[in-house]
DRENLOPA-641094 format. One record per atom (N, C-alpha, C): z, y, x. Coordinates in steps of 0.05 Angstrom, whole numbers, padded with zeros to 5 digits, always signed. Last residue first. Layout:
DRENLOPA-641094
ZYX...
end
This chain:
DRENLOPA-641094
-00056-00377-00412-00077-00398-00406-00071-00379-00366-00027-00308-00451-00039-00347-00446-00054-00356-00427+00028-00287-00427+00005-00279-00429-00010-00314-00434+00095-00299-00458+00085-00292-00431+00053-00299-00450+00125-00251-00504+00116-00272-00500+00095-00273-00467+00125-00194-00515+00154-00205-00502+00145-00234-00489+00068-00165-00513+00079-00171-00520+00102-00181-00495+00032-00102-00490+00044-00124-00471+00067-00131-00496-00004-00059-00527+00015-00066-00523+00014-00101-00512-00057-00012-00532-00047-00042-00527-00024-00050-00522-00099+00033-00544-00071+00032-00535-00065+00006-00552-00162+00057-00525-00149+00037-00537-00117+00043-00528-00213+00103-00537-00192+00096-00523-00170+00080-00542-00285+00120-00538-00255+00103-00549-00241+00099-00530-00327+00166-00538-00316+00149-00526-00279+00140-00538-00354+00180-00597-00369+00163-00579-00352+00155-00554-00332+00225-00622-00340+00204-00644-00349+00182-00625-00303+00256-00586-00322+00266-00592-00341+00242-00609-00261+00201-00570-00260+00232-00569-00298+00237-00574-00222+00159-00617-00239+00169-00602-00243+00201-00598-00173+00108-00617-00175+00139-00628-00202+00139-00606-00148+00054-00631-00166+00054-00621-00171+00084-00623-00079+00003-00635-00102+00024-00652-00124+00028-00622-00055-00040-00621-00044-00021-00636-00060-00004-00645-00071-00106-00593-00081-00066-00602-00070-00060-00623-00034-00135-00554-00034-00134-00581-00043-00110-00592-00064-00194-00511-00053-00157-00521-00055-00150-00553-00082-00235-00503-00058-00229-00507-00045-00213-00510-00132-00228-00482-00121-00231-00456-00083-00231-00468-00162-00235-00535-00155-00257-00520-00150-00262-00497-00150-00174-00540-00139-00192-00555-00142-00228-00546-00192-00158-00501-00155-00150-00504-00142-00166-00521-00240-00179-00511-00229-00177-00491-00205-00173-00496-00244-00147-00577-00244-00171-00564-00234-00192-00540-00249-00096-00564-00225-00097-00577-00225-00126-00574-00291-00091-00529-00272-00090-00511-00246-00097-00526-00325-00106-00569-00330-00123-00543-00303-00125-00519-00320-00065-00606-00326-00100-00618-00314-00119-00601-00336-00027-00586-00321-00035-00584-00310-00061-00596-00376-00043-00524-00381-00039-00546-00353-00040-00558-00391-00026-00457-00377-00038-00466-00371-00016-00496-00418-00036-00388-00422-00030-00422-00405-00040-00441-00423-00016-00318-00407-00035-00336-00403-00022-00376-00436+00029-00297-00446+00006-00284-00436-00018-00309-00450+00097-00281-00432+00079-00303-00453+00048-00292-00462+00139-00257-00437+00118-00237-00435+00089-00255-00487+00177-00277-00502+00158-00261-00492+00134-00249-00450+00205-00306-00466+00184-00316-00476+00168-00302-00415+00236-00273-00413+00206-00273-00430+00194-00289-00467+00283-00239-00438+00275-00253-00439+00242-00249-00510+00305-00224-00484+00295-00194-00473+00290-00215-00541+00333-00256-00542+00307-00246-00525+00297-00229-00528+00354-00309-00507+00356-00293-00517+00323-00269-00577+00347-00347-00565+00380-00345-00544+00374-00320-00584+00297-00343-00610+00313-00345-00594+00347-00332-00540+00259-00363-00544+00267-00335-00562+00279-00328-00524+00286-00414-00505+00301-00390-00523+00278-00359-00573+00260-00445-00575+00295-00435-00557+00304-00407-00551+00214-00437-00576+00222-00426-00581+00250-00418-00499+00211-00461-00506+00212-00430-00532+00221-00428-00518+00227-00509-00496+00246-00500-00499+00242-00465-00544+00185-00531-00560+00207-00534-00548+00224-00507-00505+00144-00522-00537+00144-00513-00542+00176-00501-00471+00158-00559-00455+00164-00534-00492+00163-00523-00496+00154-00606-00490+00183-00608-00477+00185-00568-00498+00103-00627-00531+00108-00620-00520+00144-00596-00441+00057-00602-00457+00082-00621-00483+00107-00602-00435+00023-00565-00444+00014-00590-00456+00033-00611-00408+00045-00520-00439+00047-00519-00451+00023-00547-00362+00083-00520-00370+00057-00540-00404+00058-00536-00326+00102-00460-00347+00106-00475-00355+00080-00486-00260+00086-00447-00287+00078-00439-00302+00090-00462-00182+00071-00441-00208+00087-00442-00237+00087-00428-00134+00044-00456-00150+00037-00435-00177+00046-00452-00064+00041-00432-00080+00059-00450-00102+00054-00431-00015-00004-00462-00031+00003-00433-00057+00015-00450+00054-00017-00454+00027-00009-00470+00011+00001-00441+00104-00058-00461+00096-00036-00445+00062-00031-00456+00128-00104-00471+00136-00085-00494+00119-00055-00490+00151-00119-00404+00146-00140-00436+00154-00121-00460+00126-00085-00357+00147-00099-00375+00138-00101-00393+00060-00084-00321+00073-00070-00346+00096-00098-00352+00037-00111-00288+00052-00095-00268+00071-00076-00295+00002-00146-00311+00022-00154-00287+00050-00140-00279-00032-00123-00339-00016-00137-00344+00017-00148-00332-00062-00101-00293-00050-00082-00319-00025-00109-00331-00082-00153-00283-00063-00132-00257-00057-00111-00275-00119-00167-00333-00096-00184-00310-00075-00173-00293-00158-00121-00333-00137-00129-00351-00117-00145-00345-00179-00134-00273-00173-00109-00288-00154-00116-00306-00204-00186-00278-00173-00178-00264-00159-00153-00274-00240-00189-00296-00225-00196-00315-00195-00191-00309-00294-00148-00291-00280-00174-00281-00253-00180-00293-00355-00111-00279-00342-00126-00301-00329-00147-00292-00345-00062-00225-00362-00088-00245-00343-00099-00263-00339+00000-00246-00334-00026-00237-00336-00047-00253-00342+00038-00277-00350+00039-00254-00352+00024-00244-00320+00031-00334-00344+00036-00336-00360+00036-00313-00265+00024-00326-00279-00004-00324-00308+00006-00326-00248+00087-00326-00254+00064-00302-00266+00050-00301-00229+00123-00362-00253+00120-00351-00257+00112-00330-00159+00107-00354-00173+00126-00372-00203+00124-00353-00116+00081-00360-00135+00064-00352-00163+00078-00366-00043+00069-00359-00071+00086-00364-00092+00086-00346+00014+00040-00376-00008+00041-00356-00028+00056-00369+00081+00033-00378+00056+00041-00392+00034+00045-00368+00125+00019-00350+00128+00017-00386+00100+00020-00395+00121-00025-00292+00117+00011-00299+00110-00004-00334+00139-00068-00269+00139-00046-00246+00139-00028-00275+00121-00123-00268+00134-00110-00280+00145-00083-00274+00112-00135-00199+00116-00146-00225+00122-00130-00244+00094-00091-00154+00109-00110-00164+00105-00121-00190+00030-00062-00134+00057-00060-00145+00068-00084-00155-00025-00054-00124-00008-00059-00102+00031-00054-00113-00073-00086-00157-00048-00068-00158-00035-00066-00137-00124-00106-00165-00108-00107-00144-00086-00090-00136-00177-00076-00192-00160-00100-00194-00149-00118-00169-00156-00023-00185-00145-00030-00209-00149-00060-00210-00140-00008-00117-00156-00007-00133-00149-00020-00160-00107+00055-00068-00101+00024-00087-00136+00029-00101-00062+00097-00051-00094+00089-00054-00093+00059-00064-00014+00130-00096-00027+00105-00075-00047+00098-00067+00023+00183-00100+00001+00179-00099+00009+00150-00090+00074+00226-00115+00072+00204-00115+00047+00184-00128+00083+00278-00112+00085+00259-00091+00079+00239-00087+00034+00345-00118+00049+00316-00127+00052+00305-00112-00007+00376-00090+00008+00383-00116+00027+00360-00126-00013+00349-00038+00008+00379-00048+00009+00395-00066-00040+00321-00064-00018+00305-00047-00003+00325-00045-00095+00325-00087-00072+00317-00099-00053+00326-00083-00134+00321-00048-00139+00340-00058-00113+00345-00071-00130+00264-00023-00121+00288-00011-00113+00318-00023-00144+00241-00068-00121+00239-00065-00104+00262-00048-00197+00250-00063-00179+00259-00096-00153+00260-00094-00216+00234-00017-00217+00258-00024-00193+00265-00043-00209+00177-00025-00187+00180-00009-00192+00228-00018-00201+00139-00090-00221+00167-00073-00205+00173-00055-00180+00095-00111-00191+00098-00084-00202+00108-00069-00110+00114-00131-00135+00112-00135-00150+00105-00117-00049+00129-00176-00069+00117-00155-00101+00118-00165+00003+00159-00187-00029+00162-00194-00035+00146-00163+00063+00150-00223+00048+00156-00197+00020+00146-00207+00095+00207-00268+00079+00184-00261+00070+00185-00234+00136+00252-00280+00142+00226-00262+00120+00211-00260+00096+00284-00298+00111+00293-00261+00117+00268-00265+00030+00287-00316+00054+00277-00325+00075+00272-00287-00004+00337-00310+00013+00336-00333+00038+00313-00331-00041+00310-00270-00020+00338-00265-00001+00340-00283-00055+00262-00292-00035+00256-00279-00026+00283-00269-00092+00304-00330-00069+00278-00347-00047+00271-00318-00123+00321-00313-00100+00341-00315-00079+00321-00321-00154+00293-00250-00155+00297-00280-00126+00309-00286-00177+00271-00202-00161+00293-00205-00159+00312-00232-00164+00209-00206-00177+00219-00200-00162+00239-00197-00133+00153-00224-00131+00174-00235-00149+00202-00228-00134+00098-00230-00160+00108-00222-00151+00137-00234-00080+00094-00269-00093+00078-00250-00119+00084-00252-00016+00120-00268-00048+00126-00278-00067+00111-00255+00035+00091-00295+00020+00083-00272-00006+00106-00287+00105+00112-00319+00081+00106-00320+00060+00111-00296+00165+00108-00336+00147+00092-00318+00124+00089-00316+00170+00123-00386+00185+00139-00362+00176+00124-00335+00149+00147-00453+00150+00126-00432+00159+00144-00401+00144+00185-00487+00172+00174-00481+00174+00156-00459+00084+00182-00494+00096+00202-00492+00121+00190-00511+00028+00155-00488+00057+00145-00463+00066+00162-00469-00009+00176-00530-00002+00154-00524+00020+00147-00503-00007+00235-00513+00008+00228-00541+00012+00195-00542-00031+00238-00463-00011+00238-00467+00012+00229-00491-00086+00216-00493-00079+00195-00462-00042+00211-00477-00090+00250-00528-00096+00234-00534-00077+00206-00510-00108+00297-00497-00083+00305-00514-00084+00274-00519-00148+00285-00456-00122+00287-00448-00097+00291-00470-00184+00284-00492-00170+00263-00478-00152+00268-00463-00188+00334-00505-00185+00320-00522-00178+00291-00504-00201+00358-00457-00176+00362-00467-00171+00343-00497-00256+00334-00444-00231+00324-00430-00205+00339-00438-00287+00360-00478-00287+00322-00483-00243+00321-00463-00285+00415-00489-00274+00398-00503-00269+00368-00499-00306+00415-00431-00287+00431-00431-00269+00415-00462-00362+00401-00445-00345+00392-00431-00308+00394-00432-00372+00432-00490-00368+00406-00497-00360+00394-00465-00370+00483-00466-00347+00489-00483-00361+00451-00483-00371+00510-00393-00389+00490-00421-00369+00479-00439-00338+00526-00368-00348+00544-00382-00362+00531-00406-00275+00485-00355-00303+00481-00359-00309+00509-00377-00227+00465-00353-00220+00496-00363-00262+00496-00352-00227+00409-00340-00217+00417-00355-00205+00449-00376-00260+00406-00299-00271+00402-00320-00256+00410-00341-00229+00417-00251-00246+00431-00262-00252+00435-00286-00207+00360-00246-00195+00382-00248-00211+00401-00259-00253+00330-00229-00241+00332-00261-00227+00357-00268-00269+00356-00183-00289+00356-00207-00273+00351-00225-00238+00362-00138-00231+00370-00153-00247+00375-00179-00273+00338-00094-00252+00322-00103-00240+00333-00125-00342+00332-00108-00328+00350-00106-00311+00334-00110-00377+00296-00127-00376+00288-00087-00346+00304-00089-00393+00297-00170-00370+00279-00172-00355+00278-00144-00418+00372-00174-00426+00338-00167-00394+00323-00159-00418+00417-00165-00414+00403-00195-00423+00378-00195-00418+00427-00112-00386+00430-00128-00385+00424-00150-00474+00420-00101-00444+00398-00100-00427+00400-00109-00490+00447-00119-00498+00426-00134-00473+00409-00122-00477+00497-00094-00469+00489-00126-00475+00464-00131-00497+00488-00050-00471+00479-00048-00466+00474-00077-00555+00500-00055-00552+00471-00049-00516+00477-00056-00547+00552-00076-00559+00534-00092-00547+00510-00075-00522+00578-00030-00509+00573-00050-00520+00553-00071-00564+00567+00019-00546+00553+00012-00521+00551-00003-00606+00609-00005-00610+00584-00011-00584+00558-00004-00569+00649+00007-00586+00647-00026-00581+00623-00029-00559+00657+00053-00546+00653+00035-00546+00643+00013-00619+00661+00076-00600+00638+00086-00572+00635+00060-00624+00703+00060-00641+00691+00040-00634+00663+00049-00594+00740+00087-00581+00736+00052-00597+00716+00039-00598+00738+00136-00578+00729+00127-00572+00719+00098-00650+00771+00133-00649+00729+00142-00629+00721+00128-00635+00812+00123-00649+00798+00105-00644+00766+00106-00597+00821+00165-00586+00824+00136-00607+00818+00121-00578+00791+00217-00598+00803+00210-00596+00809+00186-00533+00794+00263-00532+00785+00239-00560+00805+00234-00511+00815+00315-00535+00791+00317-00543+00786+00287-00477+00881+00326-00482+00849+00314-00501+00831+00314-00486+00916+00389-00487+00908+00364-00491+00877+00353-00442+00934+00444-00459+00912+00434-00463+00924+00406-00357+00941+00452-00399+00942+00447-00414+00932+00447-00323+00915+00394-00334+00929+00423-00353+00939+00423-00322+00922+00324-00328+00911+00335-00329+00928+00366-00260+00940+00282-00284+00946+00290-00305+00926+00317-00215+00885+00262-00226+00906+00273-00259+00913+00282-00187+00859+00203-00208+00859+00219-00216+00880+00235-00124+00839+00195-00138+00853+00196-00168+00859+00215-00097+00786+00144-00104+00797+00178-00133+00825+00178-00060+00733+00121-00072+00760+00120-00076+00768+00148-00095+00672+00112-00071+00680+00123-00085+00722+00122-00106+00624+00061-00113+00637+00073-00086+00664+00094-00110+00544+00067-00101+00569+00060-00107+00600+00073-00138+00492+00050-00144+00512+00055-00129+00540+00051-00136+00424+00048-00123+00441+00043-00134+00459+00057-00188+00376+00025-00163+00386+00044-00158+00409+00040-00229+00355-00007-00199+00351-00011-00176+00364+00015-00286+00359-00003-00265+00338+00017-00238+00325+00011-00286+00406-00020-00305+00389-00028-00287+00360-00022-00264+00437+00031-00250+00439+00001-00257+00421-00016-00310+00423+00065-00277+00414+00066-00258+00421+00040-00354+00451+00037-00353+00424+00046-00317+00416+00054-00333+00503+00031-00343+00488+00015-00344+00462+00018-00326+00512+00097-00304+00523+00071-00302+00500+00050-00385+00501+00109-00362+00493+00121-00336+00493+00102-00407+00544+00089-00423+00515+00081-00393+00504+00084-00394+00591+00103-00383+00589+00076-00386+00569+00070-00410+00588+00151-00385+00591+00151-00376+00587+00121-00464+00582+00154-00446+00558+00162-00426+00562+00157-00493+00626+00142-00482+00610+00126-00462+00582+00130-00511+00647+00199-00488+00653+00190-00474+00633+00173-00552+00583+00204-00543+00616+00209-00516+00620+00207-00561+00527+00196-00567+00539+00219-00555+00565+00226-00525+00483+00157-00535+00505+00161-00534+00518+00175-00503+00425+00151-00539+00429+00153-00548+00459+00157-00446+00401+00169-00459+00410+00156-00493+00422+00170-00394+00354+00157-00419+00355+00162-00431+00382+00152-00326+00331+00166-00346+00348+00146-00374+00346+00159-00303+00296+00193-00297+00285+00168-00328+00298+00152-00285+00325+00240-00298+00296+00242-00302+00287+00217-00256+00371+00220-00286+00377+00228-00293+00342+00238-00209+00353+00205-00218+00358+00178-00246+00356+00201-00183+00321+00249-00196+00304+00238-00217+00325+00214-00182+00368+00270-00191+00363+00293-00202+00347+00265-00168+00437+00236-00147+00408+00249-00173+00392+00260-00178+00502+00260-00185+00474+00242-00167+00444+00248-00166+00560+00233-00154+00546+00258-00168+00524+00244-00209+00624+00243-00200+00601+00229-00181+00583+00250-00259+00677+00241-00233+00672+00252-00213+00648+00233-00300+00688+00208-00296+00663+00226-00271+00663+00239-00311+00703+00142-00296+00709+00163-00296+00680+00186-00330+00686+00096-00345+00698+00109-00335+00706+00137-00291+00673+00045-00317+00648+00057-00332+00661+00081-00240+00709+00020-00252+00707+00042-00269+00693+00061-00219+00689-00017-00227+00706-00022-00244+00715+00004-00214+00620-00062-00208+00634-00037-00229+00657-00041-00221+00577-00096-00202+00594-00100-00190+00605-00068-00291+00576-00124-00275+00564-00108-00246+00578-00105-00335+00568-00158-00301+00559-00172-00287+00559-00145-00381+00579-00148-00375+00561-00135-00347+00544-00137-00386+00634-00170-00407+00617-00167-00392+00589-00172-00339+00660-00149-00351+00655-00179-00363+00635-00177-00352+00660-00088-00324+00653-00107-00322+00646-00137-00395+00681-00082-00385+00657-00076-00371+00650-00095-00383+00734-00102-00404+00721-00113-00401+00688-00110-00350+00751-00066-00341+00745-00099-00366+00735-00107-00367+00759-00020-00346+00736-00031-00339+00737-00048-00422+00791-00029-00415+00766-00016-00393+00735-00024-00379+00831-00039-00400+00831-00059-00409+00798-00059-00359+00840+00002-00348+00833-00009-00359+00834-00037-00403+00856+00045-00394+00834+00056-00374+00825+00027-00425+00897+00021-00434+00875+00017-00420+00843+00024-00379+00942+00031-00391+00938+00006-00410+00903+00002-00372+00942+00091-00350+00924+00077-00362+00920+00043-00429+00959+00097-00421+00927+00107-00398+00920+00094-00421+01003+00080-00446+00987+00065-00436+00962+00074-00374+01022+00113-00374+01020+00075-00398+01003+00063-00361+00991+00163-00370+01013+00152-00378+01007+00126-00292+00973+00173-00315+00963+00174-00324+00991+00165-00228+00943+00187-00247+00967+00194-00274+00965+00200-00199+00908+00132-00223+00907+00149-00230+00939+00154-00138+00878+00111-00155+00897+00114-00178+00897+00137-00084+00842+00079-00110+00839+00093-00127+00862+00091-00047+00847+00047-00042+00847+00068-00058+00853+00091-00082+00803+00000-00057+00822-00005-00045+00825+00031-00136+00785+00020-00122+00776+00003-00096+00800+00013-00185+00792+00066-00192+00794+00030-00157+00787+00009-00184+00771+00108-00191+00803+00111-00181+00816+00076-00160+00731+00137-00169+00739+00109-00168+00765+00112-00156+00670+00169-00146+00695+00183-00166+00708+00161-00149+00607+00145-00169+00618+00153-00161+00657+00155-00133+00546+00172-00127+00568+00162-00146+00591+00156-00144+00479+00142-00158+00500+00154-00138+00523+00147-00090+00449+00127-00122+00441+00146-00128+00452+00156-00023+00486+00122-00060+00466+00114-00077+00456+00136+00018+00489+00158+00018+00495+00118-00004+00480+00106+00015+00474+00206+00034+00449+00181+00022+00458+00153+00010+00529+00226-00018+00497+00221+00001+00488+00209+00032+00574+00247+00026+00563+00215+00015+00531+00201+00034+00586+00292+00059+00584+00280+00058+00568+00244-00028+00590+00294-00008+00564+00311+00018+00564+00286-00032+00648+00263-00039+00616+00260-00032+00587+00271+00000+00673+00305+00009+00668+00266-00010+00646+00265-00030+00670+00350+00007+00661+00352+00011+00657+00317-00079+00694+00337-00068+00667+00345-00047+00649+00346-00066+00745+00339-00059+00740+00314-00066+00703+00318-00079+00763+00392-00061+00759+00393-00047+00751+00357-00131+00770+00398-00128+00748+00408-00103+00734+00402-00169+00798+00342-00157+00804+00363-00135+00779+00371-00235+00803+00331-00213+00786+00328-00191+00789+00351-00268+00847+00348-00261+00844+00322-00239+00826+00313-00289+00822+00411-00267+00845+00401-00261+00840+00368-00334+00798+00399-00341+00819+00399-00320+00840+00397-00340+00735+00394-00327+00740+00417-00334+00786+00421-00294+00707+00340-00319+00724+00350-00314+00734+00371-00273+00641+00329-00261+00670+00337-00293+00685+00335-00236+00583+00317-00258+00595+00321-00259+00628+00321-00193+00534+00349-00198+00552+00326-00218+00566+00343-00173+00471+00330-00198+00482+00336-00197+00511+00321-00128+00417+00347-00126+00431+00335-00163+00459+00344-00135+00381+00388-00125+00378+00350-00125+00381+00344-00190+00367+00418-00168+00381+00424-00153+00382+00391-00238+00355+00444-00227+00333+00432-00200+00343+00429-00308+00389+00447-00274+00383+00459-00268+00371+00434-00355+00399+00438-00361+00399+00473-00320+00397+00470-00367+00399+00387-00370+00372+00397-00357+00369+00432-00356+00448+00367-00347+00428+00359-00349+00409+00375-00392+00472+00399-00379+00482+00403-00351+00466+00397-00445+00454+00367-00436+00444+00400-00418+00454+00406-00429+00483+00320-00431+00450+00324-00434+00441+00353-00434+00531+00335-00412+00519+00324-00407+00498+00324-00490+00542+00340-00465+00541+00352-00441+00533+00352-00510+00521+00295-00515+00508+00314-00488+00515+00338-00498+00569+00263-00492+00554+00254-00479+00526+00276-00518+00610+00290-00497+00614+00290-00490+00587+00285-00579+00596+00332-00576+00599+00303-00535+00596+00308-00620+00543+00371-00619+00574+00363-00591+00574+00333-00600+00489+00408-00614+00497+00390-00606+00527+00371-00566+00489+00443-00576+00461+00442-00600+00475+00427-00513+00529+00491-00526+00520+00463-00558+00517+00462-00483+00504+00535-00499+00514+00535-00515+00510+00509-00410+00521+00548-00432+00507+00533-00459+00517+00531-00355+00543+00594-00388+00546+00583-00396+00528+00572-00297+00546+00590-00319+00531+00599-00338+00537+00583-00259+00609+00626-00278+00590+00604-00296+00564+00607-00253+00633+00670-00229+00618+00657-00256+00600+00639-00275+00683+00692-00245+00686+00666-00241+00663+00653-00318+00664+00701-00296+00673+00725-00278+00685+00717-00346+00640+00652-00334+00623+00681-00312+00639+00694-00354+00696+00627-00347+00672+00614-00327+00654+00634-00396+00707+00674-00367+00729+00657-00348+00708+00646-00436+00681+00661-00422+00675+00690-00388+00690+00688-00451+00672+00608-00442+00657+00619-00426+00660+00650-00470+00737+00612-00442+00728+00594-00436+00704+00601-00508+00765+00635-00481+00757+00651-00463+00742+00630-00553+00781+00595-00535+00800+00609-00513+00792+00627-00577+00744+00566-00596+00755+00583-00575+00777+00611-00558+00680+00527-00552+00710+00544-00565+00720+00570-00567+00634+00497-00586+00647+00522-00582+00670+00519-00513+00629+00475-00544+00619+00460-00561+00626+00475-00461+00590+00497-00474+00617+00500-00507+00609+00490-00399+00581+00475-00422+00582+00464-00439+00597+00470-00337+00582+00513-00353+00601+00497-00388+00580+00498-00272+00547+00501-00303+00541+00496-00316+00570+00494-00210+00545+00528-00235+00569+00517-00265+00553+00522-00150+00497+00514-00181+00509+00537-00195+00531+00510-00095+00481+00523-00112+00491+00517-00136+00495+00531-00023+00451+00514-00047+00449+00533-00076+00468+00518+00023+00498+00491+00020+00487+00489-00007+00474+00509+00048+00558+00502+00068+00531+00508+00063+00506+00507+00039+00603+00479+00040+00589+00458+00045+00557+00475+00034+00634+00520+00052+00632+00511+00057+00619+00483-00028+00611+00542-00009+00610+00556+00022+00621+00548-00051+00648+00495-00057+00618+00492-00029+00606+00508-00046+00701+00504-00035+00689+00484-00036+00667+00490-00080+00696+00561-00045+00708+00557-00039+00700+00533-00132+00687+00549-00114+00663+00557-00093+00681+00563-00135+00738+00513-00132+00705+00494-00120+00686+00516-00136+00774+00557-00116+00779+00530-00117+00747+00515-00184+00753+00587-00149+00750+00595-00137+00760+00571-00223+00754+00533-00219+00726+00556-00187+00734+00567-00241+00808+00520-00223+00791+00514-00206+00752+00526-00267+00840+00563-00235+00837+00559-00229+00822+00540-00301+00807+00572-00293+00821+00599-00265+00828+00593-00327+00796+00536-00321+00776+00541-00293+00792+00557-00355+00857+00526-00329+00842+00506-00320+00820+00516-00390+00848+00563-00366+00866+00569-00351+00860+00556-00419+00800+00553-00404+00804+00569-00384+00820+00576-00457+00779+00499-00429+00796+00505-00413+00796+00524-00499+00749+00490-00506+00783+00504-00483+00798+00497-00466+00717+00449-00501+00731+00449-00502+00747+00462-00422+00664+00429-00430+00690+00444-00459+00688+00457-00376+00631+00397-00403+00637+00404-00404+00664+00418-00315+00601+00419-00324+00624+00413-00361+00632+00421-00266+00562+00400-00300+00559+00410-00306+00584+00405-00203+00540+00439-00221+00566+00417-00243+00567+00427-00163+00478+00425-00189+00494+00435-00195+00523+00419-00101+00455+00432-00107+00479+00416-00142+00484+00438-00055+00396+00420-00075+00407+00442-00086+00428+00421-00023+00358+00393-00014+00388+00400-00031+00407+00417-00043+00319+00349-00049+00319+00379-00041+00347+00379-00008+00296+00297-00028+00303+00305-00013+00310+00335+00036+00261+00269+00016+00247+00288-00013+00265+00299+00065+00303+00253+00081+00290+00279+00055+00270+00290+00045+00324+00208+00046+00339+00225+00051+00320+00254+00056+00296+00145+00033+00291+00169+00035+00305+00194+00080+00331+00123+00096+00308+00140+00083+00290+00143+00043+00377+00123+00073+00385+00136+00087+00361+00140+00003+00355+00084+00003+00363+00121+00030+00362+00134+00034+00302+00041+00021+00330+00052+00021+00338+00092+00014+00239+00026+00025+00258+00037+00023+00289+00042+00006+00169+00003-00006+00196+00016+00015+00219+00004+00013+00102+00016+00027+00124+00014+00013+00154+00024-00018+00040+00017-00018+00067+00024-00008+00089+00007+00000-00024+00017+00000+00000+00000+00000+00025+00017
end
């Protein structure tokens, strides 16, 4: 049985080692001072470290500037912000990864608040955008740049205010976990997105952005926005794709009012069924409101994402699968078994290991679309036409209710009734007689 956790008592098996990758384009004088101001912070933070700079073919000294302050040079592989980052990623094995601009703007010494911080999440990310946080910028740039992150932010449901800032700390496993495809700037919001997507924790820290040294920026503002454009379309599709760990969650305050209805109606339904029960299992719970709603239950499942996504809002997770409980005998008064058997093959254990793990009197709530009525047909076809990353595409296993009220009754369950949501998926509540199970 696996037990999941939050960062903070995860903390003792990470690696105490600290890298900062910093891209750099034809910045040597900025290197010039920031290099000893960061290895003076780094060197009172007590811990082992190195300076990655990323150099994309600097014409001015910045690799040799780089070297005789300490740094190890990378020599970037292929053009583009994005790219940087990813050899920048790869060139150390250190636990901790934080990323910086090497133009002055990030000042070396707000390092010490993010170290002092890593237990709280995954990623930190230094916020120009949240209560505390300010940017010395010029008005068209701070005007777009936050035009930028609310557009994100809408778009994309995400609950952070700042996708545009590179100053971050990363934990070592979240960047072995994520992947991403975008060459420019956009990497920084791809990145965000994809680890939130993931299930790990993201918090933001306040900080102030300063003006930039000398030099001007490398950011082109057309390239940039049509790099943006296009990788908001690709990310939306993810965040409304099942990939996202927080898609149920979501669903349940949904702009699409028949989404938004299917799953509070199941959820009023799931609760009104185990409501007195004090032992209850949500088995394949995902990140649906039903296991936020109920504090004593434990929620298992085998999205390791869903679980992450969970683990610091609740304690008591397992990764596990439904047929193969990882629990005792008789363990829990009620089980819920809300849109599972539809994913998994058809096997009989399922009802067997529900059985197993409920006392004699204990009910077990077991929810599936009635693909007996012409009306659930119709309903998937459209939801996977309009929402193609959803779960229609997942469903693997059919079940009429003729077929499932059948099944339960010659596993020795005694149905107590059957309620549906939107006239097309049924949910059963069964009761575990006193008598042992037959055959």
């Amino acid at each position: 049985m696996r037990l999941y956790s939050t960062p903070e008592s995860a903390k003792a098996g990470d690696i105490t080692t600290l890298a900062v990758v910093i891209p750099a384009l034809n910045e040597r004088e900025n290197l010039e001072l920031l290099l000893p101001a960061l290895r003076e912070t780094l060197d009172g933070l007590g811990v082992p470290s190195e300076v990655i700079v990323v150099d994309g073919g600097s014409r001015d000294g910045t690799a040799d500037a780089a070297e005789r302050r300490g740094a190890r040079v990378v020599v970037q592989r292929t053009p583009g912000f994005g790219a940087a980052l990813r050899d920048g990623f790869a060139a150390t094995t250190a636990g901790y990864v934080v990323t910086m601009d090497a133009d002055l703007s990030h000042r070396p010494v707000f390092i010490e608040e993010l170290w002092k911080r890593r237990a709280e999440a995954d990623v930190l990310v230094a916020s120009r955008y949240v209560p505390g946080g300010c940017a010395d910028m010029g008005w068209l740039r701070r005007l777009l740049s936050r035009i930028l992150n609310r557009v994100y932010r809408r778009a994309l449901s995400l609950p952070l205010n700042d996708l545009s800032s590179n100053f971050r700390m990363y934990r070592r496993r979240v960047l072995a976990a994520v992947t991403c495809e975008s060459r420019d700037f956009d990497v920084l919001e791809e990145l965000l997105i994809e680890v939130h997507a993931a299930g790990w924790r993201i918090e933001e820290v306040p900080f102030r952005y300063m003006a930039r040294g000398s030099g001007r920026s490398h950011a082109r503002l057309v390239r940039f926005g049509w790099a943006l454009l296009k990788t908001l379309v690709r990310l939306w599709r993810l965040r409304n794709s099942v990939r996202s760990a927080d898609y149920d969650h979501r669903a349940f305050d949904s702009p699409i009012w028949p989404q938004r209805y299917w799953q509070r109606a199941r959820h009023r339904i799931v609760l009104d069924a185990v409501k007195g029960r004090t032992a209850i299992l949500d088995a394949g719970c995902g990140t649906s409101r039903i296991i936020q709603d109920l504090p004593g239950a434990v929620g298992l499942d085998v999205a390791e994402p869903k679980l992450r996504w969970l683990a610091h809002r609740r304690a008591r997770l397992v990764g596990g699968t439904c047929e193969r409980l990882p629990f005792r005998d008789e363990t829990f008064d009620a089980v819920v078994n809300s849109e599972v058997i539809e994913h998994v093959p058809d096997t009989p254990d399922i009802l067997r290991e529900a059985w197993r793990v409920l006392r004699p009197g204990g009910i077990l709530v077991l929810g599936t679309p009635d693909y007996g009525r012409v009306l659930w047909w119709v309903i998937e076809w459209i939801y996977g036409k309009v929402v193609p990353g959803g779960y229609a595409q997942e469903h693997v296993t059919r079940f009429t209710h003729a077929e499932l009220s059948a099944r339960l009754r010659q596993g020795g369950w005694h149905v107590l009734g059957c309620r549906y949501v939107g006239g097309c998926e049924m949910i059963f509540t069964a009761q575990k007689p006193s008598a042992a199970p037959p055959g």
